[in-house]
C-alpha positions as CSV (number, residue, x, y, z in Angstrom):
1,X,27.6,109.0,105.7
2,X,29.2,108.4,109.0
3,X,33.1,108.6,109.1
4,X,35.8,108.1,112.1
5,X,38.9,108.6,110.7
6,X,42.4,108.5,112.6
7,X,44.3,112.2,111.1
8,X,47.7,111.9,110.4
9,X,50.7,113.9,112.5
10,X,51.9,113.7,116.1
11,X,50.2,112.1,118.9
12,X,48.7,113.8,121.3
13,X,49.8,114.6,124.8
14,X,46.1,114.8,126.3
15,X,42.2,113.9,125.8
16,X,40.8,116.7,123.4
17,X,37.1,117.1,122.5
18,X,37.0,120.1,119.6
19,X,33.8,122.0,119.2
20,X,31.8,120.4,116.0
21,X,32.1,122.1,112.9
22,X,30.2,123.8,110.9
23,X,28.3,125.0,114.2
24,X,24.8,125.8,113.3
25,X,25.0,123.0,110.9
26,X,22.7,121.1,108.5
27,X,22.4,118.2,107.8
28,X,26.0,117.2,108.6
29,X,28.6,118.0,111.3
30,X,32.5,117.0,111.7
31,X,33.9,116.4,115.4
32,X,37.1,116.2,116.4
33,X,38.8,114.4,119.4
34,X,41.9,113.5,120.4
35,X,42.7,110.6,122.8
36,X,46.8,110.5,124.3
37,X,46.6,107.0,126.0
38,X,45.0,103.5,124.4
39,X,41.2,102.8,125.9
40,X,37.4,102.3,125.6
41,X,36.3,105.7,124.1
42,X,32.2,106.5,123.7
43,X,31.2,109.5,122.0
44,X,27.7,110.2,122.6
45,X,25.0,113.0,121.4
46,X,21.9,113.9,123.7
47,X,19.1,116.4,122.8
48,X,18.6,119.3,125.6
49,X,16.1,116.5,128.1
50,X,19.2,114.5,128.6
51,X,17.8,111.5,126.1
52,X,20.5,110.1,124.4
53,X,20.3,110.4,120.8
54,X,23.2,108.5,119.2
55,X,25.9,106.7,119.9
56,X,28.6,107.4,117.5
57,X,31.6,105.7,118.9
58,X,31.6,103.4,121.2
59,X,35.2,100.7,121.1
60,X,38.8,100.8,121.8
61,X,40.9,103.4,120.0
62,X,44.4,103.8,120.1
63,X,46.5,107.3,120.5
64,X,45.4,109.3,118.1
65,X,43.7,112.3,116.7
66,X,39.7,111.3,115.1
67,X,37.7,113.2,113.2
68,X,33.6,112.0,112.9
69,X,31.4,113.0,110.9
70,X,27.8,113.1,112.3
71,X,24.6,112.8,109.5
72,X,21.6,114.6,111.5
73,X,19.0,112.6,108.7
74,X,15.5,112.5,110.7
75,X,16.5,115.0,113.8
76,X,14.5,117.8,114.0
77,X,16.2,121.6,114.0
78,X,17.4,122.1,118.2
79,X,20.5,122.0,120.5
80,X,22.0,119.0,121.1
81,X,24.7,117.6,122.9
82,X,28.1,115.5,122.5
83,X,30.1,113.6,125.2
84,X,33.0,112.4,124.6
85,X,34.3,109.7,127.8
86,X,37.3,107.8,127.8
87,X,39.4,106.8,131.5
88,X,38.7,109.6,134.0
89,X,38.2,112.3,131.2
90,X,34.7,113.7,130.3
91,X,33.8,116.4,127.8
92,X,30.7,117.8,126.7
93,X,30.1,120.3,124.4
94,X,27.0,121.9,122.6
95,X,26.0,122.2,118.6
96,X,23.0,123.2,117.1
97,X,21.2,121.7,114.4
98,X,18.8,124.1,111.7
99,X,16.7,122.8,109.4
């Protein structure tokens, strides 16, 4: 199941990419952005050659705090990779997937 939900509460003052959690995790992960002005937003996850291996958001979002939950169904166990991009701001941050 694949989620990306806007939380309720203030908006934020800046771009925000939260480690995932649980972190080891299997088969499913939460991850948490925030994003303080209106744009194109991707959200990406790569495996440890740089091979991107999902794109889980990838559209206009408004001010807001998002919360996506990532279903790892046919990866194999390793360390992986999530970028989050929106203006000038890039994040990336590392979780790791047991089977």
């Amino acid at each position: 199941m694949i989620t990306d939900v806007e939380e309720e509460g203030s908006l934020p003052e800046s771009h925000l990419l939260s480690q995932n959690y649980p972190n080891p995790f299997n088969p499913t992960t939460k991850i948490n952005y925030s994003i303080s002005q209106t744009g194109i937003v991707t959200l990406t996850v790569f495996d440890v050659l740089g091979n991107e291996i999902a794109s889980l958001v990838n559209e206009e979002k408004s001010t807001g705090n998002y919360e996506f939950t990532f279903d790892t169904a046919g990866l194999p166990s390793g360390i992986y990779f999530y970028k989050l991009q929106t203006g000038s701001f890039t994040e990336t941050k590392k979780m790791i997937l047991l089977r």
